[in-house]
C-alpha positions in Angstrom: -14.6 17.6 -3.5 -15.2 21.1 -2.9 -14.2 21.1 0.7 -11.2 19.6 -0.5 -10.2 22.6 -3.0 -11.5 25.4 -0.2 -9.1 24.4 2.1 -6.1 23.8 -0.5 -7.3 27.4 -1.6 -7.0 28.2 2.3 -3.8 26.2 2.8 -2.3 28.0 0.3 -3.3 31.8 1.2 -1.6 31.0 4.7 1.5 30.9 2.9 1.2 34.0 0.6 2.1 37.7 1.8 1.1 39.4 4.5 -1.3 42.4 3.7 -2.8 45.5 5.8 -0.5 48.0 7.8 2.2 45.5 7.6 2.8 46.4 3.7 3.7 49.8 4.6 6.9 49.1 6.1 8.1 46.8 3.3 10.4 48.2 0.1 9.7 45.9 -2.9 12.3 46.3 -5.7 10.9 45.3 -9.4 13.8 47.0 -11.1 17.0 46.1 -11.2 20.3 46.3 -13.3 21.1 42.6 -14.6 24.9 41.5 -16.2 25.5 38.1 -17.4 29.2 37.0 -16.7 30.8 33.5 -18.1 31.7 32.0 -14.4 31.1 33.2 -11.0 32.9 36.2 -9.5 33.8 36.7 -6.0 32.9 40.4 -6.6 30.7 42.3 -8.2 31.8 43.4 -11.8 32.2 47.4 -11.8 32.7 46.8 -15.7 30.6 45.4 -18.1 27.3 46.6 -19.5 24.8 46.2 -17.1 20.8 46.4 -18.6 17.9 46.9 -17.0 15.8 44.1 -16.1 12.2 44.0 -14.6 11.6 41.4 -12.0 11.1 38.7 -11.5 13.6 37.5 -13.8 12.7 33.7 -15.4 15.7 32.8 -17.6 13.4 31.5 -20.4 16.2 32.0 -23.5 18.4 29.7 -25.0 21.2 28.0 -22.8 24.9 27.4 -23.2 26.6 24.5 -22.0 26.8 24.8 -18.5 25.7 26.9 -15.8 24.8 30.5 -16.1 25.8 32.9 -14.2 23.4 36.7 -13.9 25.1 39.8 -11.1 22.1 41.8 -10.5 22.4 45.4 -8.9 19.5 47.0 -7.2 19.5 50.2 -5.6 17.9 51.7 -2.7 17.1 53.6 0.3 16.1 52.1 3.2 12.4 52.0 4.4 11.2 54.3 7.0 11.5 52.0 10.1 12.5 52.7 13.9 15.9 53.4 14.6 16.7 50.2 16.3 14.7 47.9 13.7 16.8 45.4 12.3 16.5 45.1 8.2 16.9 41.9 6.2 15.9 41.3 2.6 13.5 38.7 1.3 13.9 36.8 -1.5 10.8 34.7 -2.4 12.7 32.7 -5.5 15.9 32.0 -6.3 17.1 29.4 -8.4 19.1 27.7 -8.0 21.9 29.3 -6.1 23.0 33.0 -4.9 25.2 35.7 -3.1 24.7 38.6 -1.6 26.9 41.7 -1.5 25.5 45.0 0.2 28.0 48.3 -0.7 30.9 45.8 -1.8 30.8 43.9 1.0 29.9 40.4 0.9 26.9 39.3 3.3 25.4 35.5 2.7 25.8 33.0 0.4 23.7 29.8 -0.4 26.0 27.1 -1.0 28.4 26.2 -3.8 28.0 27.8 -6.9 29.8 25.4 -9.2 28.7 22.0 -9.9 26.7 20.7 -8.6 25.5 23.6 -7.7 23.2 23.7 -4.4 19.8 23.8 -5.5 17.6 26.5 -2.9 14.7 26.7 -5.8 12.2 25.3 -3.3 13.4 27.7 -0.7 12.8 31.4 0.1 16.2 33.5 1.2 16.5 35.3 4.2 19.3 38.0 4.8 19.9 40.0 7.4 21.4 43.7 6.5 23.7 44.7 9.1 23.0 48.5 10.2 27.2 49.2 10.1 26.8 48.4 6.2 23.6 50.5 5.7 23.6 54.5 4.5 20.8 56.6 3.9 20.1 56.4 0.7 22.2 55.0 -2.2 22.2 51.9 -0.9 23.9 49.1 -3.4 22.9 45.7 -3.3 24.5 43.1 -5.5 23.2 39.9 -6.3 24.8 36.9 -8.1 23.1 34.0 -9.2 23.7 30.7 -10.4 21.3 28.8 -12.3 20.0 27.2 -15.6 17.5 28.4 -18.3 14.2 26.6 -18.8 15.5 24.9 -22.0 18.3 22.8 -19.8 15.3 22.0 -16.7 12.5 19.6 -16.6 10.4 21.8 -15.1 10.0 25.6 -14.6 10.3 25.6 -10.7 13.7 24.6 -11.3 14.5 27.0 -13.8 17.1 30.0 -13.0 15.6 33.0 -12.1 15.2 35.8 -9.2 11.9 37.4 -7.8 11.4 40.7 -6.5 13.3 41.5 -3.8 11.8 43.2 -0.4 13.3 45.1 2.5 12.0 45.7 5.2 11.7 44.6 9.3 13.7 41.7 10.0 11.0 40.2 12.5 7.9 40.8 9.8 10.1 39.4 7.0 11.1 36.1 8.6 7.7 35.0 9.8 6.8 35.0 5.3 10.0 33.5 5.2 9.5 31.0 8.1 5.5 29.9 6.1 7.1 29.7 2.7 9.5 27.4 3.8 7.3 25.4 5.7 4.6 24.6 2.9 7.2 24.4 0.0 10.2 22.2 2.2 9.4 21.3 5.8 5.8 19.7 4.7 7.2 18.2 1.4 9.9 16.7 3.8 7.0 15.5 6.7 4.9 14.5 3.5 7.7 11.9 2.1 8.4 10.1 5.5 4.5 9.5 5.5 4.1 8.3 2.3 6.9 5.9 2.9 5.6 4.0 5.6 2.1 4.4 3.8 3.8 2.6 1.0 5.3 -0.3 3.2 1.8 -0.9 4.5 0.5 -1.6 1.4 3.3 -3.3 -0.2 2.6 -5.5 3.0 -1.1 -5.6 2.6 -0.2 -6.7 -1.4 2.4 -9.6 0.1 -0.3 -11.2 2.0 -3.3 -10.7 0.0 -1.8 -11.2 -3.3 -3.5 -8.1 -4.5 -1.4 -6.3 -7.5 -3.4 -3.3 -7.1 -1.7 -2.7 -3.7 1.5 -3.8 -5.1 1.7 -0.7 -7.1 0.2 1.8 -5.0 3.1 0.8 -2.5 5.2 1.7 -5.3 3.6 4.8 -6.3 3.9 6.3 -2.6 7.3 5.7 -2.0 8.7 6.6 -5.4 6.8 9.4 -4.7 8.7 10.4 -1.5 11.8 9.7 -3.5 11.2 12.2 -6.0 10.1 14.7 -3.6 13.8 14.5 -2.0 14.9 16.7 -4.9 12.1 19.5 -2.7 14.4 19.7 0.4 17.6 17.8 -0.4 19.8 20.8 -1.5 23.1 19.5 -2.3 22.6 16.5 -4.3 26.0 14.8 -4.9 24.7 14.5 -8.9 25.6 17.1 -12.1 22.7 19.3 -13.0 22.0 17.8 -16.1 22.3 14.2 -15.0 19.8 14.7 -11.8 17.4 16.7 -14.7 17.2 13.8 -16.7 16.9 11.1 -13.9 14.5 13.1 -12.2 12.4 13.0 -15.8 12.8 9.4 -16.6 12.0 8.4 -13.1 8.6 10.0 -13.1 7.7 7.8 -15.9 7.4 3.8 -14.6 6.0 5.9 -11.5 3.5 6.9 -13.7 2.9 4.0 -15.5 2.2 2.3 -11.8 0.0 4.6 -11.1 -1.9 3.8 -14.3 -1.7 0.1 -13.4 -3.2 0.6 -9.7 -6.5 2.3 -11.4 -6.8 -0.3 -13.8 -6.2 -3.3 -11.7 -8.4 -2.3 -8.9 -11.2 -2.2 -11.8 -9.8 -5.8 -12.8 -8.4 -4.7 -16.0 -5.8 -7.1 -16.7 -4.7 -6.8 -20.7 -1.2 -8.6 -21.2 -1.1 -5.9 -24.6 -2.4 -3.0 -22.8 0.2 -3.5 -19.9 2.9 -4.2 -22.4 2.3 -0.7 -24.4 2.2 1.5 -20.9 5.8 -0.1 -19.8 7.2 0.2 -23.6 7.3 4.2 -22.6 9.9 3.4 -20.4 12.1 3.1 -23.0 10.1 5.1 -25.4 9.9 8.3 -23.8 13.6 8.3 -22.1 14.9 7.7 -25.6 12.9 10.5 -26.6 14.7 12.7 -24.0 18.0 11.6 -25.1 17.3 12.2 -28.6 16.5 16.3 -27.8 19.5 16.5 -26.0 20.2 18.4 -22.6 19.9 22.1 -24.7 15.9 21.1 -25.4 15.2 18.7 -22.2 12.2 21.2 -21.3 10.8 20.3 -24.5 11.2 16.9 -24.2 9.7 16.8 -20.5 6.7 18.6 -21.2 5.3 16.5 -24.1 6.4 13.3 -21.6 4.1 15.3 -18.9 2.0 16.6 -20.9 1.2 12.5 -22.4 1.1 11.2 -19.1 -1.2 13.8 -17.7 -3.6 12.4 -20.4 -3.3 9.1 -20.1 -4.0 9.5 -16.2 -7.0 11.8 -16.9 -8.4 8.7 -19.2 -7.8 6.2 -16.5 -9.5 7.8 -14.1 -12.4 8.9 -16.6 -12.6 4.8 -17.1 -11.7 4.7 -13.0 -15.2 6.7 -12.4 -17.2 5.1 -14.9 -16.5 1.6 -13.8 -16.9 2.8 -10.4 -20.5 4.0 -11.1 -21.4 0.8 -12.4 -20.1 -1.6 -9.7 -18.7 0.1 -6.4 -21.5 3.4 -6.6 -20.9 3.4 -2.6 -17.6 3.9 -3.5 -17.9 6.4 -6.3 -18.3 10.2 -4.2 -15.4 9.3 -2.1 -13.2 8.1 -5.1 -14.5 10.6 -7.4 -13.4 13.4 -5.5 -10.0 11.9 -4.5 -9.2 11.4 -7.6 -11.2 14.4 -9.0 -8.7 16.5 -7.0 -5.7 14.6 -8.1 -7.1 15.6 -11.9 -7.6 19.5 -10.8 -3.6 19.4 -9.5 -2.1 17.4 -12.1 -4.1 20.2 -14.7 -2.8 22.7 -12.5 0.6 21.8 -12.7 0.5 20.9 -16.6 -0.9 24.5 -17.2 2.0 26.1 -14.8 4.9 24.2 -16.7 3.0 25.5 -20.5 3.2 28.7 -18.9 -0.5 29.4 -18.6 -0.1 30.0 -14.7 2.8 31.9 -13.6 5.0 29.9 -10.6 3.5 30.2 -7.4 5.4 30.9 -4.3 3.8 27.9 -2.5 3.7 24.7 -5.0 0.1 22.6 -4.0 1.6 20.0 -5.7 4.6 19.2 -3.4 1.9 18.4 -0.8 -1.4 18.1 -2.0 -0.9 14.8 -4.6 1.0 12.9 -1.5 -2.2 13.9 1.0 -4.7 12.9 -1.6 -2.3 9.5 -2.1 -3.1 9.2 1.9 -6.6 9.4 1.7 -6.8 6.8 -1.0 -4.6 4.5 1.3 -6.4 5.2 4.1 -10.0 4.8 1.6 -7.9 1.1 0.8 -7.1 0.1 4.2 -10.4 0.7 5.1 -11.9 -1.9 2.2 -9.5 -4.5 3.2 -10.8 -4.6 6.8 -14.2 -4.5 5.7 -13.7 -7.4 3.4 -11.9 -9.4 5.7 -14.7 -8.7 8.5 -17.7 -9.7 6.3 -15.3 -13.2 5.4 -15.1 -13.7 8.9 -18.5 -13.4 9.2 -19.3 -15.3 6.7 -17.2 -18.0 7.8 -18.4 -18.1 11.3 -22.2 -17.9 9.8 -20.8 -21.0 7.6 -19.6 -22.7 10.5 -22.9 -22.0 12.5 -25.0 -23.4 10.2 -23.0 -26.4 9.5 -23.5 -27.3 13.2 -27.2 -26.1 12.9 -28.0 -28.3 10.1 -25.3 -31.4 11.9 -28.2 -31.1 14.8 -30.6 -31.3 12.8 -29.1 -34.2 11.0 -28.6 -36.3 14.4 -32.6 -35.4 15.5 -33.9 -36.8 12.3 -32.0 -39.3 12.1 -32.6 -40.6 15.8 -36.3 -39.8 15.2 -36.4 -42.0 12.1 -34.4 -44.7 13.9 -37.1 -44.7 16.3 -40.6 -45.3 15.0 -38.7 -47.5 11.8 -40.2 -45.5 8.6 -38.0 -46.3 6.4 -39.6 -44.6 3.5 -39.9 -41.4 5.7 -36.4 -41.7 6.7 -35.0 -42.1 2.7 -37.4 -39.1 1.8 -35.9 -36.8 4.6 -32.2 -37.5 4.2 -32.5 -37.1 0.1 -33.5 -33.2 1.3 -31.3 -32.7 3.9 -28.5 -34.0 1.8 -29.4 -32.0 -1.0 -30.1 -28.6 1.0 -26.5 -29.1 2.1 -25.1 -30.0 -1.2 -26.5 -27.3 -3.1 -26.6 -24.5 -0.4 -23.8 -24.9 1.8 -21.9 -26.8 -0.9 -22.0 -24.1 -3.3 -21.3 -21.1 -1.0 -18.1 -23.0 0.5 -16.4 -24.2 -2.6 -16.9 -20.1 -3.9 -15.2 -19.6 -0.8 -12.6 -21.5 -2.0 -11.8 -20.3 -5.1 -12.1 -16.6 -4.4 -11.2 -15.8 -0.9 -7.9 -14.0 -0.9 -6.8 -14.7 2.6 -5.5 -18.3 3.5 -6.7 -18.9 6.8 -10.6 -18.2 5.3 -10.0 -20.6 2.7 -8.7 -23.3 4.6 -11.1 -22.8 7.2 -14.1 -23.0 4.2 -12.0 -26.1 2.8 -12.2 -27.7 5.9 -15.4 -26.8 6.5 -16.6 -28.1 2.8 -15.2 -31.9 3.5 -17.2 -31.9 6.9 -20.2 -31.3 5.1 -19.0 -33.6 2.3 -18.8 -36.3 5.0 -22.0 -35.5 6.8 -23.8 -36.0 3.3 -22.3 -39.1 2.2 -23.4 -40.3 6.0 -26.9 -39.2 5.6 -27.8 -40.3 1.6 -24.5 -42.4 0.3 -24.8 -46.0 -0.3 -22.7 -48.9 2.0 -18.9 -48.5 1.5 -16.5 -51.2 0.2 -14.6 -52.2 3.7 -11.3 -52.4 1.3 -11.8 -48.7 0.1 -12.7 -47.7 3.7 -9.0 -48.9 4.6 -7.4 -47.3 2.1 -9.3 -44.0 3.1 -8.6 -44.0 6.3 -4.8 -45.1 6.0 -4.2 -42.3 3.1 -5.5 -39.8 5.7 -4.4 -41.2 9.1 -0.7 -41.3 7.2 -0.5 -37.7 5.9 -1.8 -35.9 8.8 0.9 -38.0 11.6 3.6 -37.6 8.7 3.0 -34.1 8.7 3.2 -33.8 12.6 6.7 -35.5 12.3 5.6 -38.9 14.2 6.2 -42.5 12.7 3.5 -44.5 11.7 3.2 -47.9 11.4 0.0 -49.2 9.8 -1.0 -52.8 10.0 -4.0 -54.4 8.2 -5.9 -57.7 7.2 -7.9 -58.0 4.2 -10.9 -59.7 4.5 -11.2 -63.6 3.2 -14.6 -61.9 1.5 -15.8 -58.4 0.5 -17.4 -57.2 3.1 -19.6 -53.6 3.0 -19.5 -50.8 6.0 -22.7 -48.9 6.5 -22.6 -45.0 5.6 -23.3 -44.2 9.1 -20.9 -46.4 10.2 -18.6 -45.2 7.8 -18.8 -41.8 8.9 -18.9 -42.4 12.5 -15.8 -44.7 12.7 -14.1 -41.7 10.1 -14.6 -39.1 12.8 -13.4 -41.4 15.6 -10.2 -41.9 13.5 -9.9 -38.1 13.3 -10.2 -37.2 17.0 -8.2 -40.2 17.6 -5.8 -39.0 15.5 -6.1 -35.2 16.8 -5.5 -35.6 20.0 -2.6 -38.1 19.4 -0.9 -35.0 17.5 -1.6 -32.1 20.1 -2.1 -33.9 23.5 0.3 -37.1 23.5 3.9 -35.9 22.8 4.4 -38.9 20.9 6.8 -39.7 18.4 5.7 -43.0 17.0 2.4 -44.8 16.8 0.7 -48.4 15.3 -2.6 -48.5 14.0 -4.0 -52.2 13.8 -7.0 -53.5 12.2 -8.8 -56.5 12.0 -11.5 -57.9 10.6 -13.9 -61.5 11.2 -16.6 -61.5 12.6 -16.6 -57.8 14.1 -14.4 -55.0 13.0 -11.6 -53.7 15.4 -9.3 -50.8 14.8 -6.6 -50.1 17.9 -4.2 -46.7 18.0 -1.4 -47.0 19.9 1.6 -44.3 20.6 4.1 -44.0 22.9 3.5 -40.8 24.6 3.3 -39.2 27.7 -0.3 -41.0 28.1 -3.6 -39.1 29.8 -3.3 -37.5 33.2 -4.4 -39.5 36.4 -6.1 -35.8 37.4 -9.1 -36.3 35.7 -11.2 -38.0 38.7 -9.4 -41.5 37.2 -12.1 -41.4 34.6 -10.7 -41.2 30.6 -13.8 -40.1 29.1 -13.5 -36.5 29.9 -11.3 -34.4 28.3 -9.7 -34.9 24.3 -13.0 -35.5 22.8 -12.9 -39.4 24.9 -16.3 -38.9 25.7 -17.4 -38.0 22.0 -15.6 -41.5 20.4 -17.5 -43.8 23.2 -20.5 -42.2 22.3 -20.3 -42.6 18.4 -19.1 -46.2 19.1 -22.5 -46.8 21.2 -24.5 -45.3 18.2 -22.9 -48.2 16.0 -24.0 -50.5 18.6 -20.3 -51.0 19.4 -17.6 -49.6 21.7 -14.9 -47.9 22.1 -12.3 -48.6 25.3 -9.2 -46.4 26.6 -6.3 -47.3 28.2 -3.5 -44.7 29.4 -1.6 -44.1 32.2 1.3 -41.4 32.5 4.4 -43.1 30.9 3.4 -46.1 28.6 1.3 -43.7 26.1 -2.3 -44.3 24.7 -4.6 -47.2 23.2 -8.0 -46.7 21.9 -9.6 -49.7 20.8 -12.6 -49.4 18.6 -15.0 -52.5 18.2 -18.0 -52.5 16.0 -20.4 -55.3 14.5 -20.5 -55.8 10.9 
């Protein structure tokens, strides 16, 4: 967090004034000769009553209606320079509009000075003073600016006012000019396309994982970049007061969003809590409107000044929650948003006029970088979360097939030397291991994983295991609910791939009971049978046919494109052939293919009951 503020404190010193030898050649006026007029002029008055007046000059009085309008007159001699030195004067402030006239003659101005008057508060002024205009000594320069007095503003850098005012060497003065612009517009403007794609991201990342917390950081970012246009856009097609206002109320849902990422990304959720945060949406713009344009400073800085507490509590809560649950987390985070606390202060103390307005505002550009840092902080967690899922998942899947082997020795083992008691004792634990481990970890996975694909994969996974248990420890299954099993499922999955089904079925003249093992074994058949007929067979009808008497038979038959003659003429490799002929030979039954390219598939499956 210190680093952090060093190089802010750094950032900002590259933008201040230039010192050493360099200050020599500059003239810097604090005195000047101010007359307040009703309208603009297009010259300078020579009447009136002109007072002195020390600057800079922040218009902190009481307001009229409108625009105000201030000529200032300043006089001088020009600095001892070489002859062929080119002179230009340097205005660090001026809000929000001016001209320039130098001996009566007029030399730059800044953009309309009506309404809506072009706003260059952000920006420093650059003119250049032509040598054929320049005496010397007695030099006149007139200045005339537009603005508006705090009372009518939001926020002091957009009150009226002028700075000091420097001559000096052209070249010197436009490289200040050329930084201040920089770190007060060009970054603001570099800043704002950033945070807008930043804020895309996440409203992506918020679309697909559901998260809310994302949701309003997306928003946060970009309204952010919105109501940093006001920095650099200069000639916004809106009235002074109506852009004041909008530009007040807009800041506070954007707050209130802010709020709501800090508190749902601790899992605060309070229906009442989230309902009193978005009443000041109404609340404080009523407020506003209440005061009235003539005291819309007011108004803005107890809004600010409520909101800037209200964030400083969140993140208090933020940091403490933090501490307890994420303390990996809590250094990186803390100092984000330690930083973000130092600026927002900053800025609260510069608007109750504890700090007077810098030239370079640390606000403009540090709150968007520190919003990058979070995003990247965020971006960073959701890739770590989704790598551990994945390896979980695969972890899941490997030891599904670990404890499957396992399963298939034991059971083969038992088969063999007939211990039947043995056998029991050893699928109860195997069954239960499964049950309560894997069981357990895969229906969490379930319920909580965030991304789809994970918890379809885990659901998947879960009735494998499901299956595999009832194989190992469940009693003999009901042939009739067998059917009805395998038709529900057999149905569904060829409905969904868009192929007819035709099912056809005898009931048997007596109940009749299928082992477990059978049961599972001639499930999984089913399923591959019914896999590959879905990705391999291009078909786009099939029958299934059972029969039972004596022995049990189930036949699949579909009309596709049937199993290529490439395969050595043998239709046990390839599409899982060789894995139904050998779970039909465990039963003690069998399972034949017949294909050939054109008349589709049938798979007859014939086992003993």
């Amino acid at each position: 967090m210190l680093r952090l503020a060093l190089l802010l404190a750094a950032l900002v010193g590259l933008a201040g004034p230039a010192g050493g030898a360099d200050e020599a050649a500059l003239l810097t006026l604090r005195q000047a000769q101010a007359l307040s007029v009703p309208a603009p002029t297009l010259a300078p008055p020579d009447g009136g009553h002109y007072v002195p007046q020390a600057l800079p000059d922040d218009w902190t009085g009481p307001s009229g209606p409108g625009e105000q309008v201030r000529w200032y007159r300043l006089d001088f001699d020009p600095p001892p320079v070489p002859a062929a030195t080119l002179l230009a004067v340097y205005l660090p402030r001026v809000c929000s509009n001016l001209e320039v006239h130098l001996n009566g003659q007029l030399l730059y101005r800044g953009g309309r000075l009506r309404e809506p008057v072009t706003r260059n508060c952000y920006r420093s002024q650059l003119i250049s003073l032509p040598a054929g205009l320049l005496t010397a000594s007695g030099n006149r320069l007139d200045i005339q600016v537009v603005g508006f007095a705090l009372p009518r503003v939001s926020g002091r850098q957009r009150a009226g006012g002028l700075s000091e005012v420097i001559v000096g060497p052209h070249p010197l003065l436009a490289d200040r000019h050329e930084r201040q612009v920089f770190w007060n517009v060009t970054l603001a403007q570099i800043i704002a396309a950033t945070l807008v794609m930043v804020g895309v991201v996440m409203l992506a990342l918020a679309w697909v994982r559901r998260a809310g917390y994302l949701f309003y950081f997306g928003v946060v970012a970009i309204g952010w970049a919105m109501l940093s246009s006001r920095v650099w856009w200069r000639d916004i097609p809106l009235a002074h007061g109506t852009l004041e206002l909008l530009s007040c109320i807009a800041f506070v849902p954007l707050s209130v969003c802010a709020l709501l990422f800090l508190l749902r990304y601790c899992g605060v959720a309070n229906r009442k809590l989230d309902l009193a945060l978005w009443s000041q949406c109404l609340l404080l713009p009523a407020l506003l409107l209440a005061l009235g344009p003539e005291r819309l400073f007011t108004g803005a800085a107890i809004c600010y000044s409520l909101l800037a507490l209200e964030v400083f509590v969140t993140i208090g809560y933020f940091l403490a929650h933090a501490w307890r649950t994420r303390r990996e987390e809590f250094w990186l985070l803390g100092s984000i948003l330690g930083l973000v606390a130092v600026v927002v202060a900053i800025e609260v103390g510069i608007q109750d006029r504890v700090f007077d307005l810098p030239h370079v505002h640390v606000i403009h550009f540090a709150i968007p970088v520190l919003f990058c840092a979070l995003a990247f902080r965020l971006v960073q967690t959701f890739a770590q979360a989704l790598t551990t899922a994945e390896a979980a998942r695969q972890q899941l899947e490997q030891r599904v097939h670990e404890i499957s082997a396992e399963i298939e020795r034991n059971f083969s083992h038992l088969a063999e030397v007939r211990v039947e008691q043995v056998a029991e004792k050893e699928r109860k634990r195997i069954a239960a291991d499964l049950h309560d481990d894997l069981g357990a970890k895969l229906l969490t996975i379930v319920h909580t994983s965030t991304d789809e694909r994970i918890s379809t994969l885990a659901r998947e996974a879960l009735e494998e295991m499901r299956l595999s248990v009832r194989g190992i420890a469940g009693k003999p299954v009901q042939l009739t609910d067998a059917l009805a099993d395998w038709r529900a499922e057999t149905v569904s999955r060829l409905g969904d791939a868009g192929i007819e089904i035709e099912w056809q079925s005898s009931e048997p003249a007596t109940p009749r009971t299928l082992a477990a093992r059978s049961y599972v074994q001639t499930t999984r058949v089913l399923r591959e049978a019914t896999s590959n007929l879905i990705k391999h067979s291009g078909a786009s009808r099939a029958v299934v046919q059972v029969k039972v008497d004596e022995e049990f038979q189930l036949v699949i038959r579909d009309n596709g494109r049937g199993i290529p003659l490439e395969l050595d003429g043998r239709l046990d490799r390839g599409h899982g052939m060789a894995s139904m002929k050998q779970r039909a030979k465990q039963m003690q039954g069998q399972c034949l293919v017949e294909s050939g390219p054109g008349y589709g598939t049938v798979i007859r499956l014939t086992l003993p009951l």
